[in-house]
Residue, then its C-alpha position, 0 to 999 in steps of 0.5 A: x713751328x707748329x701751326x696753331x688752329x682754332x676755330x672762332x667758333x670753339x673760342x665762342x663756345x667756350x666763352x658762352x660755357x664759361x660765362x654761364x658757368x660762372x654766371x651759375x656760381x655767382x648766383x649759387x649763394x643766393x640759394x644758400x638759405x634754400x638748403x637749410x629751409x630743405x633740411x629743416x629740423x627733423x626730429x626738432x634737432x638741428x644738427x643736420x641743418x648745421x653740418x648742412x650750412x657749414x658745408x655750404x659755408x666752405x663750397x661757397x668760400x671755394x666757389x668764390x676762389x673757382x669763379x675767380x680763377x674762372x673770370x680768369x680763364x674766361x679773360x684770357x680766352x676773350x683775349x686771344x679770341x680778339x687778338x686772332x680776330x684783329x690778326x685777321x681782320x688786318x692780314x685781310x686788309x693788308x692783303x687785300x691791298x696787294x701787301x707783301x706778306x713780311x719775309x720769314 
């Protein structure tokens, strides 16, 4: 069996990316109406506004399935990281206490 290595430090990492992305796409919506005030009505026409909310319709509905996906993610890693911390903490105390390691 190979052996697996990873740092707790990287698993901390990647869990603060993920909240901060996942933070950035939650708060996205409330920033939807920004891009229609940015687009306006130029030449007193509205197409340009439209087309705009309607694409920020469908990100907005996409970024809702992507965050979900990366709540997702972001629960498993969190979950590896403390059940790697709980591995080491009890291996340490059993060792500590002169355990013998279970046979292979």
């Amino acid at each position: 069996m190979n052996d697996v290595l990873i740092k707790y430090s990287e698993l901390e990492r990647l869990l603060e990316r993920l909240g901060s992305i996942i933070t950035e796409f939650e708060s996205a919506s409330d920033r939807s109406s920004q891009i229609r005030d940015a687009v306006g009505y130029p030449f007193g026409r509205s197409e340009l506004t439209d087309k705009a909310s309607e694409a920020e319709s469908r990100w907005s509905y996409k970024r809702g399935k992507l965050t979900e996906s990366l709540i997702g993610i972001r629960d498993h890693a969190q979950a590896l990281h403390d059940a790697f911390q709980e591995f080491d903490a009890d291996a340490a105390t059993k060792f500590e206490s002169g355990a013998q390691p279970p046979a292979a």
